[in-house]
C-alpha positions in Angstrom: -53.2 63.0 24.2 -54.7 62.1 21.1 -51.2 61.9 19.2 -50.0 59.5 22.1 -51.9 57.3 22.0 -52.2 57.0 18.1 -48.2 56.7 18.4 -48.3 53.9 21.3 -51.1 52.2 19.0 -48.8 52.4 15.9 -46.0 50.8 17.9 -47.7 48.1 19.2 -49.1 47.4 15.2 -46.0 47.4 13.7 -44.1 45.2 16.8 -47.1 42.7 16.5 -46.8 42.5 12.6 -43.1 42.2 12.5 -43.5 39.2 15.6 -46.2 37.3 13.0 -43.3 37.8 10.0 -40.3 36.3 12.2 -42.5 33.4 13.5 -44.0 32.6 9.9 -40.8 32.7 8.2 -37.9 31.2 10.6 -39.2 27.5 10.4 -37.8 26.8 7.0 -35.7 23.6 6.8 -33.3 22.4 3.9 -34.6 19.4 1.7 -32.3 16.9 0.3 -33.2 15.6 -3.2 -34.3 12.3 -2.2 -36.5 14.0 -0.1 -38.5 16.1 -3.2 -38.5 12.6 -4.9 -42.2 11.5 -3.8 -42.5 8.2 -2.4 -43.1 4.9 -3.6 -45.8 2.7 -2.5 -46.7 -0.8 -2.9 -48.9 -3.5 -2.1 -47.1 -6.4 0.2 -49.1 -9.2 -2.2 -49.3 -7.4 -5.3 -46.0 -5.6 -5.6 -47.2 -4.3 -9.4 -50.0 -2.4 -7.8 -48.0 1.2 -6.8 -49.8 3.9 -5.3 -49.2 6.9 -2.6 -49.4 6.9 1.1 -53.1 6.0 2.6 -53.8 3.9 -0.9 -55.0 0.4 -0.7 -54.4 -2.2 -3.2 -57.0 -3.0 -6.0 -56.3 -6.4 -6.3 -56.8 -7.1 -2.4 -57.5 -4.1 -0.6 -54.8 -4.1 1.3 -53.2 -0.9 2.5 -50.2 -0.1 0.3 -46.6 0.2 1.9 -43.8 2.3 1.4 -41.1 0.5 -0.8 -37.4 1.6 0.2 -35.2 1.9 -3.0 -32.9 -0.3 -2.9 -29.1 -0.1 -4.1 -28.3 0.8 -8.4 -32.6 1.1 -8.6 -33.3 4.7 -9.2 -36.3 5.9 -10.7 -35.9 8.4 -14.0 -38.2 10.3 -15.1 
């Protein structure tokens, strides 16, 4: 009796542990390179004053905003 339920109580160890290893590890998603580049942000008045999301601006305060890249600017670093 012993053996059982040492045997049922394995099972159900290993089929929870594998269930936690396909849920952790099937949500991976492909990132394009633009996407790894971090954003850009600016202040709307003061567009020399660049920070990163949630920033404000230190001129006025104001919150920065994301600035889109536009066409033949790329940033090399």
């Amino acid at each position: 009796m012993k053996k059982s339920f040492l045997n049922i109580l394995t099972i159900a160890m290993i089929a929870f542990s594998m269930s936690l290893l396909v849920s952790c590890g099937g949500s991976k998603t492909e990132t394009t390179e633009e996407e790894t580049v971090a954003a850009v942000y600016a202040c709307p008045m003061h567009p020399e004053v660049k920070g990163k999301e949630g920033d404000t601006c230190g001129e006025c305060g104001m919150a920065l905003e994301k600035v889109e890249e536009q066409e033949g600017e790329h940033m090399n670093h």
